[in-house]
MARSEVO-675165 format. One record per residue (C-alpha): x negated, y, z; residue in one letter. Coordinates in steps of 0.1 Angstrom, whole numbers, plus 5000, padded with zeros to 4 digits. Example, Ala and Ser with C-alpha at 12.3 -4.5 7.8 and 13.67 -1.06 7.14 Angstrom:
2
487749555078A/486349895071S/
//
This chain:
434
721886069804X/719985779791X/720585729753X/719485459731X/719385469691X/720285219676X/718385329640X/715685609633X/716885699598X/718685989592X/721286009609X/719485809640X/716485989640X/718586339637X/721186239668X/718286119686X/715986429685X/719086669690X/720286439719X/716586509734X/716786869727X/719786859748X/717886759778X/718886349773X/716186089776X/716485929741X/714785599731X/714885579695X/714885199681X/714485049646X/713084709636X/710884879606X/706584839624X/705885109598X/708585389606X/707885319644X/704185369638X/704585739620X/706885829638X/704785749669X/701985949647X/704086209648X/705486179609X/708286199601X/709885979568X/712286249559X/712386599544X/714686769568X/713987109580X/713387199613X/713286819620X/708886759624X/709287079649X/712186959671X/710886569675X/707386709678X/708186929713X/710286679726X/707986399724X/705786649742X/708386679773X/708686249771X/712386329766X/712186159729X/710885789724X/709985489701X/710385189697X/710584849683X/712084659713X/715884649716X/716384539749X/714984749771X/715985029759X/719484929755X/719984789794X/718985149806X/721085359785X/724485459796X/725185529760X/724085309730X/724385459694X/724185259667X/723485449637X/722385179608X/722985189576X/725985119559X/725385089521X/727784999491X/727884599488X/727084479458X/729684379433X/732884489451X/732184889464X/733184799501X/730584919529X/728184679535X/728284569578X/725684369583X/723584539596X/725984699622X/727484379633X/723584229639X/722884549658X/726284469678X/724684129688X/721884209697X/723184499723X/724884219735X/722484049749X/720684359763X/723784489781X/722784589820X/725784759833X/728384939822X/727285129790X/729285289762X/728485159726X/728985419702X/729285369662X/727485679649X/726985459618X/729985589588X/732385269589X/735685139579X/738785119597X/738684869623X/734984769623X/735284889665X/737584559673X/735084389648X/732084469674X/734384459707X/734784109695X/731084029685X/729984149721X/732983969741X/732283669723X/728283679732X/728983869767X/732183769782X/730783889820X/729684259802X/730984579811X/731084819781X/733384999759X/733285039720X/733585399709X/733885589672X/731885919673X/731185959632X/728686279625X/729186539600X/726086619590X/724986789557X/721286719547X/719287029548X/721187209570X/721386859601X/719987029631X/721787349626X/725587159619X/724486909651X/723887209672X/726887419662X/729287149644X/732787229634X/734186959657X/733286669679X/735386369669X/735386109699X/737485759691X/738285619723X/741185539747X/738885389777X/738785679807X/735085579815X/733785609781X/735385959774X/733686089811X/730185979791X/730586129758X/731686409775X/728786469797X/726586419764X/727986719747X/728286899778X/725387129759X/727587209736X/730187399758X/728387729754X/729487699718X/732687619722X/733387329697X/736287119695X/735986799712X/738586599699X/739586239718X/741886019696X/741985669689X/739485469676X/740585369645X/742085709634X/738385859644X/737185609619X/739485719593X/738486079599X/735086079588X/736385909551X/739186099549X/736786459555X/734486329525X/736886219503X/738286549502X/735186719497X/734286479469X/737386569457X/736986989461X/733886929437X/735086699415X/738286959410X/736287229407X/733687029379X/736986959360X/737987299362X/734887429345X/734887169317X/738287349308X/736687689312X/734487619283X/737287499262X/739187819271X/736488109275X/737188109311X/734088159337X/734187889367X/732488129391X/735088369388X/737888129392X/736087979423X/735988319438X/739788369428X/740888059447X/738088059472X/739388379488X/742788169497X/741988079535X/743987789528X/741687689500X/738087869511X/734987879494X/732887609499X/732387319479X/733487509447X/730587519430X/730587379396X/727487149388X/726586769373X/728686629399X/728086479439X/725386239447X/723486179477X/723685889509X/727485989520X/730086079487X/729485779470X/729585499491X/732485669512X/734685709485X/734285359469X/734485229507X/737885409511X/739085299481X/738384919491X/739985019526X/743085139510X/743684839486X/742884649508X/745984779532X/747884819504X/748285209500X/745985279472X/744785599469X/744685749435X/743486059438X/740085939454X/740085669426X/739685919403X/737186179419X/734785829422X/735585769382X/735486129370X/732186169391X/729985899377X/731186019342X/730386379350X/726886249350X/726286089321X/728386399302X/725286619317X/722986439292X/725186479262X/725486859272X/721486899275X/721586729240X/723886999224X/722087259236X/719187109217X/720987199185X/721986819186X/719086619190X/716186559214X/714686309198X/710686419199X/711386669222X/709986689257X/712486819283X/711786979314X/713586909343X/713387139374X/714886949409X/715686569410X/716986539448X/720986529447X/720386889466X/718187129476X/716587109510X/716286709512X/714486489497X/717286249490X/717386029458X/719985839467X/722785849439X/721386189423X/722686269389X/718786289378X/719185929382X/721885899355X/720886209334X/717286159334X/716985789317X/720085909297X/717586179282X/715285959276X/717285679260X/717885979233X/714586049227X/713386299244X/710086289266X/710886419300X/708986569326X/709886679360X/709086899387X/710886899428X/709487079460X/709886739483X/711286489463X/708886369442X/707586109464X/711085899465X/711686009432X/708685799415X/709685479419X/713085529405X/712485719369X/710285559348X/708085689319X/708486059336X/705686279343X/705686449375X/704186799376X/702487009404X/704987299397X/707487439381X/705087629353X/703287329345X/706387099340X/707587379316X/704787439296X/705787339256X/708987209269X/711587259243X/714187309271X/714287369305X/716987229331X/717387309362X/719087059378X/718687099418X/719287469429X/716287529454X/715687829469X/712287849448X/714187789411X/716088109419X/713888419408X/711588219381X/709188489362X/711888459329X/708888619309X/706188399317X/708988099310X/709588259275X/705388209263X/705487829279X/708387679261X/708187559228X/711887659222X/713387919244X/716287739258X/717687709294X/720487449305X/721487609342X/722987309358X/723787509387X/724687849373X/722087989394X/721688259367X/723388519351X/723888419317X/723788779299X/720388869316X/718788579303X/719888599272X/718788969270X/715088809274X/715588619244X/716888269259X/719688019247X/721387979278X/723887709286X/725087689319X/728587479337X/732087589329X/731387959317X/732887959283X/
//
């Protein structure tokens, strides 16, 4: 099949190279000269692993392509994804079109033949008859069908969930459009996963509806340990009592300074505008988006008391800044929130992250950014770790003890065990183990 992609950001460039991988010719498209350029170089703009390899060999076999120009591309696909982004609007939380509906257009006026346009792009209920419309209205005479297809897709882990995903949600009534999304996951039938037709707008509403209640698995769980401390409870223990219930399960129970990244943010304000806007507001994912974005700023004020009270003068070291490990993703990371917060309390704060440095700069000001992690520590009066990378798991604690000033550790993501660190002379706070 001939695939265009509409969008070489993450998601885009992601879907594309997997697509390729498939055996698809892909044509990757985005209006930015200088993504095109690297890309054509061979570098890639994001930290995802396994990513540089897979683009890399299927440039090689000319199944994976570039470019800047739209239309071409578009009239020899039989399948156009359009995965732009889809930010938070200013002022008012709801998803932010634009650029989807301009990408609509502009297939428009490419359109050769009958070709599926797919929204791989994460948007609200009933944005498909938004761009049905847009391409009737600029291409009465085309022959096309509009089709939801949302991806699930967690950063760090993309080629691995694209290759083996949980399910395959197709939005579509149209016979011909279901025969080509079909025959595009055809690779996947040796792996068996669910490929699920429905209609458009309830494959739409699935993608919000599955973050939301992740969101709201972590923001239960971070509520849960801010009552273990009160109570002398340990979260970890808890997590593991109710994670064992298969109608619960384990993951996303892991206490921490709450979700940030490109997807739980914006989707939860966008289906909160979604559902007032329909009138059926929904109050539970109201508050997982206000207890979040508090959960943040409380991260600051718990650094602070494990200061004995006061930073001010004090220089913090802060280990991780992306909203995860594995990704170099700045978007809505609590180091946004708790590293100015910090600062705005005194304290002199440096900072150390395996990959996400580079996108990190140009958001935190007045932070010194350190080659690794034993340089951002040394004469620290506390060290945080606030991303749980693989390579913040098995520190050298005794080295740690002679480079801080004070020996205290604030374990963000309870990635150690409390009484051995204390047994090498630490303060230890960590999340929700009271």
């Amino acid at each position: 099949m001939h695939i265009a992609m509409i969008g070489s950001g993450y998601v885009g460039l992601v879907s594309g190279a997997c697509f390729a991988d498939f055996g698809h010719d892909v044509t990757c498209v985005d209006k930015d000269e200088t993504r095109i350029a690297a890309l054509e170089r061979g570098e890639i703009p994001i930290f995802e692993p396994g990513l540089e390899e897979i683009v890399a060999a299927n440039v090689r076999q000319k199944r994976l392509s570039f470019t800047r120009s739209l239309a071409p591309a578009v009239a020899a696909a039989d399948a156009v994804f359009i995965a732009v982004g889809t930010p938070s609007r200013r002022g008012d939380g709801h998803a932010d079109l634009g650029y989807v509906y301009a990408a609509a257009a502009e297939v428009a006026d490419a359109l050769d033949g009958f070709t599926v346009i797919v929204t791989k792009s994460t948007v609200p209920v009933g944005t498909g008859d938004e761009i049905e419309r847009i391409i009737r209205e600029r291409r009465p005479d085309a022959d096309f069908a509009v089709v939801s297809n949302p991806e699930f897709l967690r950063e760090g882990a993309a080629i691995a969930d694209f290759k083996h995903p949980d399910r395959i949600v197709v939005g579509t009534g149209e016979t011909r459009a279901r025969e080509v999304l079909s025959e595009i996951y055809r690779p996947l039938n040796l792996n068996q996963p669910p490929l699920i037709f429905m209609a458009r707008r309830t494959a739409e509403l699935t993608k919000y509806a599955a973050n939301a209640f992740l969101a709201t698995k972590i923001t239960f769980i971070n509520e849960i340990a801010d009552l273990c401390e009160k109570a002398g409870a340990d979260v970890q223990d808890v997590a593991r009592g109710i994670g064992l219930d298969n109608r619960i399960g384990p993951k996303f129970l892991h206490a921490g300074p709450g979700y940030g990244g490109s997807c739980f943010p914006k989707d939860t304000m966008a289906l909160v505008k979604t559902a007032q806007e329909f009138g059926a507001p929904i109050r539970i994912v109201e508050t997982v988006a206000a207890s979040n974005e508090t959960r943040k700023r409380r991260m600051a004020d718990k650094i602070l008391e494990a200061c004995s009270g006061s930073v001010t003068g004090k220089t913090v070291a802060v280990l991780g800044l992306a909203f995860k490990p594995n990704t170099d993703d700045m978007r809505d990371a609590p180091s946004l929130v708790i590293l100015p917060a910090l600062q705005s309390l005194g304290a002199s704060v440096r900072a150390f992250d395996p990959e996400a440095m580079g996108q990190a700069r140009p958001l935190l000001a007045d932070v010194t950014f350190c080659d690794d992690a034993y340089e951002c520590i040394r004469g620290a009066h506390a060290l945080v770790i606030l991303t749980e990378w693989d390579a913040f798991r098995a520190l050298d604690l005794a080295r740690i003890r002679t480079l801080l000033a004070e020996p205290v550790i604030v374990d963000l993501r309870n990635i150690y065990n409390p009484e051995d660190v204390r047994k090498r002379g630490f303060a230890y706070t960590g999340v929700g183990r009271g």
